[in-house]
C-alpha positions as a Markdown table, in Angstrom:
| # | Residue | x | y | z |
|---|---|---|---|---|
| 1 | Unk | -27.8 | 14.6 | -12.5 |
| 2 | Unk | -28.0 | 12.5 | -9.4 |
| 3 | Unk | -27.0 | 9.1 | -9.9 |
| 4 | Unk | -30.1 | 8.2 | -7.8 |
| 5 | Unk | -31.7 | 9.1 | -11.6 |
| 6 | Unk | -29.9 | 6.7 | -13.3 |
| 7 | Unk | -31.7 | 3.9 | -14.8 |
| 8 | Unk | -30.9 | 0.6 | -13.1 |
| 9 | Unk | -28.9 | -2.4 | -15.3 |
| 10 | Unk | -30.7 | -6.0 | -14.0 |
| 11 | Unk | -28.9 | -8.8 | -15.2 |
| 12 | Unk | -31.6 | -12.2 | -14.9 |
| 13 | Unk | -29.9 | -15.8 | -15.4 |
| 14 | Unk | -32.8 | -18.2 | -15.1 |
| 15 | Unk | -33.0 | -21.3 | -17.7 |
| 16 | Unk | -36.9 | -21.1 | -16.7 |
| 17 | Unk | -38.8 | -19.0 | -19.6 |
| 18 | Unk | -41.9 | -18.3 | -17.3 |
| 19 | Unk | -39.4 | -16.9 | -14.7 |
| 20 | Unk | -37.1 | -14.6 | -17.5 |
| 21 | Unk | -40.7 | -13.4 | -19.0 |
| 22 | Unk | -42.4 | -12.3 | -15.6 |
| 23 | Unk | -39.0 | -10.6 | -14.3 |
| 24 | Unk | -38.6 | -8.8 | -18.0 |
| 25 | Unk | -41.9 | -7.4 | -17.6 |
| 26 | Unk | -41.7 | -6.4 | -14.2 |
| 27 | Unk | -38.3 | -4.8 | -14.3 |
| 28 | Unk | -39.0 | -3.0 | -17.7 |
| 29 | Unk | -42.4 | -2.0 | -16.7 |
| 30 | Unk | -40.4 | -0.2 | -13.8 |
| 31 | Unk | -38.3 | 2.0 | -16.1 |
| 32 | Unk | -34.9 | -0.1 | -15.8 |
| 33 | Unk | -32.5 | -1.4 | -18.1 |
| 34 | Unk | -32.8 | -5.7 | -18.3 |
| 35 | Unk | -30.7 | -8.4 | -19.8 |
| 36 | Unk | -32.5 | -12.0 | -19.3 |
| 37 | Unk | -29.8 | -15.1 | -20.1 |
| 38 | Unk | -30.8 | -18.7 | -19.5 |
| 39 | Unk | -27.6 | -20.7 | -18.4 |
| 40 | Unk | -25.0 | -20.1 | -16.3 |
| 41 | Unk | -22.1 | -20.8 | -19.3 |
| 42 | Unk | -24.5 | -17.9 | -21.1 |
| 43 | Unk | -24.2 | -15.8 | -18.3 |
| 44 | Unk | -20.2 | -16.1 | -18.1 |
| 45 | Unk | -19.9 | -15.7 | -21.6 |
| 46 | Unk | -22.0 | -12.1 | -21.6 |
| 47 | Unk | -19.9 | -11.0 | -18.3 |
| 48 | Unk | -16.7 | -10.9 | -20.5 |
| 49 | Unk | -17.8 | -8.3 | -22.8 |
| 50 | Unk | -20.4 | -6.6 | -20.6 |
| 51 | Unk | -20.2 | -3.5 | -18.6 |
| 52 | Unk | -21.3 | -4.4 | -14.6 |
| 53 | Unk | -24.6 | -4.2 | -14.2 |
| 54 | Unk | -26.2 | -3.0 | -10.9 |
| 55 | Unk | -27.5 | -6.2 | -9.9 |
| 56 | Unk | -27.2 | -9.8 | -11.1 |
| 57 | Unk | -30.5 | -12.3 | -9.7 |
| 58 | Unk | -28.9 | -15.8 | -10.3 |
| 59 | Unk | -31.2 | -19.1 | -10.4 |
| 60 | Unk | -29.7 | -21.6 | -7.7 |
| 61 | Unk | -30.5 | -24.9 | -9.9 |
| 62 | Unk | -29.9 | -24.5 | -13.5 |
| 63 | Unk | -28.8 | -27.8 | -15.8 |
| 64 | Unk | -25.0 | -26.5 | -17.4 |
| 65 | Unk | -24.0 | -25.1 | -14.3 |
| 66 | Unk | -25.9 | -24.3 | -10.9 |
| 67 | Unk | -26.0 | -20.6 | -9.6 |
| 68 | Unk | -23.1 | -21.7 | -7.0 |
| 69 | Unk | -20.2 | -22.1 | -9.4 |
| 70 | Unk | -21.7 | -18.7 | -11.8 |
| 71 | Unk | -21.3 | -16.8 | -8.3 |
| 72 | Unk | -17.7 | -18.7 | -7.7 |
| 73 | Unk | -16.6 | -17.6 | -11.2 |
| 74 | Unk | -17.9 | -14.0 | -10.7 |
| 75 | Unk | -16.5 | -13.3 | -7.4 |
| 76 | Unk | -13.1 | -14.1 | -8.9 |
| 77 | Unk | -13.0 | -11.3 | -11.2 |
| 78 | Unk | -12.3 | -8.0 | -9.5 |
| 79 | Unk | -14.9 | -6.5 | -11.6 |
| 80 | Unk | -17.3 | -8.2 | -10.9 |
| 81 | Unk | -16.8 | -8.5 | -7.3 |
| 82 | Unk | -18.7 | -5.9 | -5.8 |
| 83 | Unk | -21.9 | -6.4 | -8.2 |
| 84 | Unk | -24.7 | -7.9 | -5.6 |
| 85 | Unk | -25.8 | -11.2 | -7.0 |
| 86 | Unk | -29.2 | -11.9 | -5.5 |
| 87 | Unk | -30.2 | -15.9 | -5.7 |
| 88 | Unk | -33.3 | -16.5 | -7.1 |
| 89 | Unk | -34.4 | -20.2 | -5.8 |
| 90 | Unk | -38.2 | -22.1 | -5.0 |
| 91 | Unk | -36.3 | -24.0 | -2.5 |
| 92 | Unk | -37.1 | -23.8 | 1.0 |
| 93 | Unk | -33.6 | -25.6 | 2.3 |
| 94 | Unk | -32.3 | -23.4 | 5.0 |
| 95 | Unk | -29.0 | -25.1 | 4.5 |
| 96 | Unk | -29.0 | -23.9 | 0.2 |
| 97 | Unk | -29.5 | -20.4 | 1.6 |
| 98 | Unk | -26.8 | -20.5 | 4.8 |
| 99 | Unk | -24.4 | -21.9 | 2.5 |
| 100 | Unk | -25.5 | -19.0 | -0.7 |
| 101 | Unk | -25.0 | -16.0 | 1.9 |
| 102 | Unk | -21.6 | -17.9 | 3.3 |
| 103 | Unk | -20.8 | -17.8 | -0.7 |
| 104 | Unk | -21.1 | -14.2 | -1.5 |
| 105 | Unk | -24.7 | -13.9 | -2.1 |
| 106 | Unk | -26.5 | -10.6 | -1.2 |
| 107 | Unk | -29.9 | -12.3 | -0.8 |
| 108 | Unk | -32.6 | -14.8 | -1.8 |
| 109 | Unk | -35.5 | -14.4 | -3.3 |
| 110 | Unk | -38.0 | -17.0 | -3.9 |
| 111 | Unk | -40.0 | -18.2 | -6.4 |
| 112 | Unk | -42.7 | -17.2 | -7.4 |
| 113 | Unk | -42.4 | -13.8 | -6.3 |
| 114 | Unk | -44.7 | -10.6 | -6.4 |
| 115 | Unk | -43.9 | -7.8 | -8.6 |
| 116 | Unk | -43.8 | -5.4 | -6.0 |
| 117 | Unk | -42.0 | -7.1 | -3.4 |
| 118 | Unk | -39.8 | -8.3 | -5.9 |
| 119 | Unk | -38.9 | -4.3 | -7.2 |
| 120 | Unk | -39.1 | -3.1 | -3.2 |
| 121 | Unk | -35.7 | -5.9 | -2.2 |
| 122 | Unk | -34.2 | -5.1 | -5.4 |
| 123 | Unk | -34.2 | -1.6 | -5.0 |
| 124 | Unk | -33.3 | -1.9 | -1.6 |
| 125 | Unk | -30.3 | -4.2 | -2.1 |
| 126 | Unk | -29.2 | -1.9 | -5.2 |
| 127 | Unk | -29.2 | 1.5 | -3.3 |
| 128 | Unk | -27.4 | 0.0 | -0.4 |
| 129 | Unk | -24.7 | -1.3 | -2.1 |
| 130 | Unk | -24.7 | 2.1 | -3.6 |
| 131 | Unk | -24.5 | 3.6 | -0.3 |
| 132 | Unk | -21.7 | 1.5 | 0.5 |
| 133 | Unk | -19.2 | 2.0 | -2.4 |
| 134 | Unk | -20.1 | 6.0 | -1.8 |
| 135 | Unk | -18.7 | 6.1 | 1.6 |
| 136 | Unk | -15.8 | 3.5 | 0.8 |
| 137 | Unk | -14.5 | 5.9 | -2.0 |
| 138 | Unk | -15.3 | 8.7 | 0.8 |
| 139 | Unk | -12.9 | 7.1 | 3.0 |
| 140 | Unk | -10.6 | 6.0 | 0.6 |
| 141 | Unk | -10.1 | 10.0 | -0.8 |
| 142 | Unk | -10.0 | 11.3 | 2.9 |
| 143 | Unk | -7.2 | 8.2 | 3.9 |
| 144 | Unk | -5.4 | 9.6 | 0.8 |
| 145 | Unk | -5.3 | 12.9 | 1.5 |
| 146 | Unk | -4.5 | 12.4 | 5.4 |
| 147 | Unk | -1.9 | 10.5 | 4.0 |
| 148 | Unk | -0.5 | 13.3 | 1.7 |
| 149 | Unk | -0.9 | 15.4 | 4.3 |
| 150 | Unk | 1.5 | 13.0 | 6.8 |
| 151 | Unk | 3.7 | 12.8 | 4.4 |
| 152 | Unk | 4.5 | 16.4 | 4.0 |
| 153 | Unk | 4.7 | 16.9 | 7.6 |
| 154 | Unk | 7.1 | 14.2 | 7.8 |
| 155 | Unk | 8.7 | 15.8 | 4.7 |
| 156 | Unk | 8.9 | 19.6 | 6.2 |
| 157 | Unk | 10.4 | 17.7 | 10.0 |
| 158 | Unk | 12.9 | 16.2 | 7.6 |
| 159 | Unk | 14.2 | 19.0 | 6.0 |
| 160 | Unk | 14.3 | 21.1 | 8.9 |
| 161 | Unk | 16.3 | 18.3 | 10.7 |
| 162 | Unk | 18.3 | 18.7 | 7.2 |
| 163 | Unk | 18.7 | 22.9 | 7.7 |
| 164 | Unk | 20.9 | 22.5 | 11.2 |
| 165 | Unk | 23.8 | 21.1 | 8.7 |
| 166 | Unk | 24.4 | 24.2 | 6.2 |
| 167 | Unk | 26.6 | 21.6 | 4.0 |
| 168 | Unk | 23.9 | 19.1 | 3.3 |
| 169 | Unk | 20.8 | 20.2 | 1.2 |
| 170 | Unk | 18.4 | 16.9 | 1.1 |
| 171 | Unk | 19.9 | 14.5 | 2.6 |
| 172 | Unk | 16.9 | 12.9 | 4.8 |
| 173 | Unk | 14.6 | 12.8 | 1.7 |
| 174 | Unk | 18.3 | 11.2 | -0.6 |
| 175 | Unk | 18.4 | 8.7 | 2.5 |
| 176 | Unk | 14.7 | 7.7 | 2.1 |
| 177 | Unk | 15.0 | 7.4 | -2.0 |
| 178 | Unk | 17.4 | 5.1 | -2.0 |
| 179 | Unk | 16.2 | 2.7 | 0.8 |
| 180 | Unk | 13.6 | 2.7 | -0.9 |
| 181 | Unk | 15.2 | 1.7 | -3.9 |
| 182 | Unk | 17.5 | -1.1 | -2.1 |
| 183 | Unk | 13.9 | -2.4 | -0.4 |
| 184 | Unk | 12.3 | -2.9 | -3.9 |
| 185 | Unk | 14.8 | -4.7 | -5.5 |
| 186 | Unk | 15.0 | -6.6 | -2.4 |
| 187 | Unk | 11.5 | -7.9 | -3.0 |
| 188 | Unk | 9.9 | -5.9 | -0.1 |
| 189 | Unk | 6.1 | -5.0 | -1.3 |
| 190 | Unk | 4.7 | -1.3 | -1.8 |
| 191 | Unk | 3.6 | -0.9 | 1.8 |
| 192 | Unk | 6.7 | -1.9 | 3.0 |
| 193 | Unk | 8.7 | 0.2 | 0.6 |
| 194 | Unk | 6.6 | 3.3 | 1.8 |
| 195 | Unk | 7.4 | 2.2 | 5.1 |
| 196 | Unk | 10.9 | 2.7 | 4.9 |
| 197 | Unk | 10.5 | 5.7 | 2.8 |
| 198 | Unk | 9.0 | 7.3 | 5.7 |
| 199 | Unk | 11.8 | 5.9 | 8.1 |
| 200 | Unk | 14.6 | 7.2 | 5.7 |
| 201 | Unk | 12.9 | 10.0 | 5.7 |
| 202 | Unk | 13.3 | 10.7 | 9.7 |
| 203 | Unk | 16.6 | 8.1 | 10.4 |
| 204 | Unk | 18.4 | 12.2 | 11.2 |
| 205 | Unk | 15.5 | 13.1 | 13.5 |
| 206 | Unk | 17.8 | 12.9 | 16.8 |
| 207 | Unk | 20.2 | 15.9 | 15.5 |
| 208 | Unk | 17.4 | 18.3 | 16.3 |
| 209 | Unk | 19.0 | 17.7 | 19.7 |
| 210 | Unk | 22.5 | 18.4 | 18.5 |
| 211 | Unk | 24.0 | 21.6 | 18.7 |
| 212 | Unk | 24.6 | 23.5 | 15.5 |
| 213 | Unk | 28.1 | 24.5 | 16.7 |
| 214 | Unk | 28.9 | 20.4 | 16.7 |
| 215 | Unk | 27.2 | 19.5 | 13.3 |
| 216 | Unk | 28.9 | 22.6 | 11.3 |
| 217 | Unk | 32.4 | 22.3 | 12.6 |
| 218 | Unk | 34.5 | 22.5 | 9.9 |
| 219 | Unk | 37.4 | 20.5 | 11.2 |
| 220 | Unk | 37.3 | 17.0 | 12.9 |
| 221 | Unk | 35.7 | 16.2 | 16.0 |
| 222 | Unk | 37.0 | 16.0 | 19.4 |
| 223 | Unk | 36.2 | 12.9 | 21.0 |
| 224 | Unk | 33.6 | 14.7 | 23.2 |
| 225 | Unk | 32.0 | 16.1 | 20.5 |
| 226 | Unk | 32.0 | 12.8 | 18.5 |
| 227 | Unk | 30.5 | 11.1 | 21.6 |
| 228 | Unk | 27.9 | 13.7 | 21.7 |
| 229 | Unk | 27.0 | 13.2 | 17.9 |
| 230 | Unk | 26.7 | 9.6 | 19.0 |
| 231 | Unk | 23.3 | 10.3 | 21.1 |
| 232 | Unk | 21.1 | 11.5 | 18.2 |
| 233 | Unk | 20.0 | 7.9 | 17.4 |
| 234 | Unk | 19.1 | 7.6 | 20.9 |
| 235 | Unk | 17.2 | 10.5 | 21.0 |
| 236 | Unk | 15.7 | 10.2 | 17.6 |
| 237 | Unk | 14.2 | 7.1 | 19.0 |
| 238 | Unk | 13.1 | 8.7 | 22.0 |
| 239 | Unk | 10.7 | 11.2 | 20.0 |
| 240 | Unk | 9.8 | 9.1 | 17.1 |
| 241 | Unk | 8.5 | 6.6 | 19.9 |
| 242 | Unk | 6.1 | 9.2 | 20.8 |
| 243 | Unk | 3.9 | 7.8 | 17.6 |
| 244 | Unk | 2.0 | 4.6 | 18.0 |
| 245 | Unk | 0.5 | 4.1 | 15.1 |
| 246 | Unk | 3.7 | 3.5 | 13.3 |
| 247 | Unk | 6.0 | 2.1 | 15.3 |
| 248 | Unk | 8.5 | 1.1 | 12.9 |
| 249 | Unk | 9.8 | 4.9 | 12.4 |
| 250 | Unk | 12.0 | 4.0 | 15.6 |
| 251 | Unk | 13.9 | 1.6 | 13.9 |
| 252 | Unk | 15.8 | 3.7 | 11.3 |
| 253 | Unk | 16.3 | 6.7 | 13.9 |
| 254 | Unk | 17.6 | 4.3 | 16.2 |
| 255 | Unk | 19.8 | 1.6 | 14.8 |
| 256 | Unk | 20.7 | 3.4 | 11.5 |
| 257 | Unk | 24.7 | 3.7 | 12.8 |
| 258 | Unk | 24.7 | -0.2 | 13.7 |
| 259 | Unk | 27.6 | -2.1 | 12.0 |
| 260 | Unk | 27.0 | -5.8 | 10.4 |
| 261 | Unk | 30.3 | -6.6 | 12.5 |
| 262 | Unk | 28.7 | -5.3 | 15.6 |
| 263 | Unk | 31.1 | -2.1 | 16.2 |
| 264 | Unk | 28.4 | 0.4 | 15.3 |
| 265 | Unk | 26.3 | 2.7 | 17.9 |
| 266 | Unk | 24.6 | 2.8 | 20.4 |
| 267 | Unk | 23.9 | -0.8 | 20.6 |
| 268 | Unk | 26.6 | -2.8 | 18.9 |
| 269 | Unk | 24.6 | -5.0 | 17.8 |
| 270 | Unk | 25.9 | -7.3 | 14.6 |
| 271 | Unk | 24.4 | -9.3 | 12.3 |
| 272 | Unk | 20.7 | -10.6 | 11.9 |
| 273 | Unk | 20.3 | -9.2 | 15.4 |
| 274 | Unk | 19.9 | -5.5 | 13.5 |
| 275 | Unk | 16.4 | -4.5 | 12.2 |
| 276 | Unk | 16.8 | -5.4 | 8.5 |
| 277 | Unk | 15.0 | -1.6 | 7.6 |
| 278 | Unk | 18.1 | -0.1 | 9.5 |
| 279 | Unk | 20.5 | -2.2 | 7.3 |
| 280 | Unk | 19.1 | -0.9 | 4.3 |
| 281 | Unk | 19.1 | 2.8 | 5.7 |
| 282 | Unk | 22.9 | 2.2 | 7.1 |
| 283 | Unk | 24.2 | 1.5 | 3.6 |
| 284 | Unk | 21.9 | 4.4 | 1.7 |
| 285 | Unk | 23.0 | 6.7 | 4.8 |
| 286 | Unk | 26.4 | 6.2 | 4.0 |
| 287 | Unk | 26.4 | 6.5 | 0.6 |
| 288 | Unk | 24.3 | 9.9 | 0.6 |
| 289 | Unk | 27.4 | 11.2 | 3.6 |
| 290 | Unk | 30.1 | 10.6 | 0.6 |
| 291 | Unk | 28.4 | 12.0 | -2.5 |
| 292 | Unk | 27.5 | 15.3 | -0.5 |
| 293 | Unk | 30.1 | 18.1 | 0.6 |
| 294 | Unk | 30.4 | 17.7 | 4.1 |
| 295 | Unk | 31.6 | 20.9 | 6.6 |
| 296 | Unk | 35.5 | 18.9 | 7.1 |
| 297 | Unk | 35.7 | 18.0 | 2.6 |
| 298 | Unk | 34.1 | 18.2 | -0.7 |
| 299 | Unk | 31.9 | 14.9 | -2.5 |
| 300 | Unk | 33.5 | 12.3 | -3.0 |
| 301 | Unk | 34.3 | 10.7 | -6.4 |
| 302 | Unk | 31.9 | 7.5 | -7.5 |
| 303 | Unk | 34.7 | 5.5 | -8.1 |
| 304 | Unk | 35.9 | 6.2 | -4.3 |
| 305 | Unk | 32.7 | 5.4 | -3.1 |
| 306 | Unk | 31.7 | 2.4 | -5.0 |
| 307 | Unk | 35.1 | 1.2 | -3.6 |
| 308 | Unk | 34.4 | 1.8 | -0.3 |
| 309 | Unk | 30.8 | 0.2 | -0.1 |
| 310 | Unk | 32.9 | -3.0 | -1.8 |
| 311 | Unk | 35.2 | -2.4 | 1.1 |
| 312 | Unk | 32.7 | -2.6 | 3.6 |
| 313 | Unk | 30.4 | -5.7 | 2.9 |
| 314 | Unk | 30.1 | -8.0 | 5.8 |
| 315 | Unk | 31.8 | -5.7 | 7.8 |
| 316 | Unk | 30.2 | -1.8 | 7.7 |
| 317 | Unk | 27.3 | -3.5 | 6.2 |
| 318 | Unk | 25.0 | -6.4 | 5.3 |
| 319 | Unk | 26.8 | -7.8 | 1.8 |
| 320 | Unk | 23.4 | -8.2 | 0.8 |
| 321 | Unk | 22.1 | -4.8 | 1.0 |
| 322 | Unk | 25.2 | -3.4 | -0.2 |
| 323 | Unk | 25.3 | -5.4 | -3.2 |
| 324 | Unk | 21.6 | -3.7 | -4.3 |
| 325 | Unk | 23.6 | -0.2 | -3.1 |
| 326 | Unk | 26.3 | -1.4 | -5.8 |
| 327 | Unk | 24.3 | -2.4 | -8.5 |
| 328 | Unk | 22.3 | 1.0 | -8.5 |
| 329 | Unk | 26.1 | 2.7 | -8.4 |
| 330 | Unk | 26.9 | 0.8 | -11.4 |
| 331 | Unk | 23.8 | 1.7 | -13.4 |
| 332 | Unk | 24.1 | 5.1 | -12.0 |
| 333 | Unk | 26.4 | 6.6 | -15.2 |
| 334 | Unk | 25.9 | 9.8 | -15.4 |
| 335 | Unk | 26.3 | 10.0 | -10.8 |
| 336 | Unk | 23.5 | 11.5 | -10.9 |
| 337 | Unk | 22.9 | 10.1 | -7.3 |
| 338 | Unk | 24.1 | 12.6 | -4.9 |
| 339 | Unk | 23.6 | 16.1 | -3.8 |
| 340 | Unk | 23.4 | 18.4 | -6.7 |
């Protein structure tokens, strides 16, 4: 059934009877669905119980309360928000009808009206607002999947960044987890949680440049080889830069290996002066490195670790970020955080 079939819900507020009569009769005599209340403190009362109608005509002047504060009152509630209220007035004020549009209204009509007129506008107003909420929720289910999709090419990038180290099994998408973890419990909101998410998620993105030989040695470093590990950040930047829309993915690929004390790379910058987002990665970075077997040793214990991140406020890291890092350690009995 389409829903242009479905039988339209008028809701009338007029505390004239002459007025609730004549709009019953023509609205019913139309095929749709009419409730007729006389007062505005009726009207609010009904709305609490009711299901949302399709469209609410509201007298401007009414004794209890005028059509201004009813419209106030139901613009508040998200419910009701998006139901056109249409004002129903016999004044001829362009300043009462400026000031009703500026206040949420869809429309004025005025009394006395003609039947026919009166069902053309309503009609009009209710299949355009219909119109509108289709294509919203159109947008809204194609944002969401071009978001799913993103994320899984972000994903898939991650975990083929992951696949040059044959020791480490997840480590980008461990990264992102718990940064986002540290973020909410550092009062950052959902958008900015999913931000980092998606920043955690590519912080490694640089290594693509790296050779494998480098990443999988199984002993330590030469100094030329560590220097040459050193450029990923630079480099992670360097492609992540490459997308404008979201900027922000620059800052965990670039500054992730910045020390609070300023003796990190490639920057040394200290402090404030580091992108808070790359704080947060920092610590969740270096606590995913020690729970996972690395090419050069095995995991290392919880104890060890939650020892190390105490170690390392103020100095490795921001105290305040590593004390989120700690508390999730310390809730984390059964260590299930770290590579499995």
């Amino acid at each position: 059934m389409k829903d242009i079939e479905r039988t339209e819900e008028i809701v009338v507020i007029d505390d004239d009877p002459m007025i609730i009569k004549l709009a019953r009769r023509i609205f019913e005599k139309a095929g749709m669905k009419v409730v007729c209340l006389s007062s505005g403190t009726e009207a609010l009362s009904f709305f609490k119980d009711a299901s949302c109608p399709d469209i609410i005509l509201l007298d401007v002047y009414m004794p209890d309360m005028n059509g201004f504060e009813v419209l106030k009152r139901l613009k508040e509630d998200p419910l009701f928000r998006q139901i056109p209220v249409v004002f129903l007035t016999g004044d001829e004020d362009v300043r009462t009808e400026t000031a009703g549009l500026h206040a949420g209204a869809a429309d004025f009509i005025r009394k006395p009206f003609a039947a026919e007129v009166l069902l053309k506008r309503i009609r009009n107003i209710i299949e355009l607002n219909r119109l509108h909420h289709d294509m919203a929720s159109e947008i809204r289910a194609k944002t969401e999947r071009l978001s799913r999709i993103y994320i899984q090419i972000v994903e898939a990038l991650a975990a083929s960044v992951d696949a040059k180290d044959r020791y480490t099994h997840g480590h980008s998408s461990r990264v992102a987890a718990y940064s986002r973890e540290i973020a909410k419990r550092a009062g950052y909101n959902q958008e900015e949680q999913d931000t980092i998410y998606m920043m955690g998620l590519l912080h490694d993105v640089g290594k693509i440049g790296i050779q494998d030989a480098i990443i999988n040695k199984p002993g330590r470093l030469t100094d030329e080889e560590f220097e040459i590990i050193k450029t990923h950040p630079a480099v992670g930047a360097e492609i992540l830069k490459k997308i404008t829309d979201f900027p922000e993915l620059v800052i965990g690929a670039h500054w992730h290996h910045e020390r609070y004390d300023g003796k990190g790379y490639p920057d040394g910058l200290s402090g404030e002066a580091i992108p808070e987002m790359a704080r947060i990665i920092a610590v969740a970075d270096t606590y995913d490195a020690m729970t996972s077997n690395r090419s050069y040793r095995g995991a290392l214990s919880q104890e060890y670790v939650r020892s190390e991140i105490e170690r390392c406020k103020g100095s490795q890291f921001d105290p305040r970020f590593a004390d989120f890092m700690l508390e999730m350690i310390n809730e984390d009995k059964d260590f299930s955080m770290r590579e499995i």
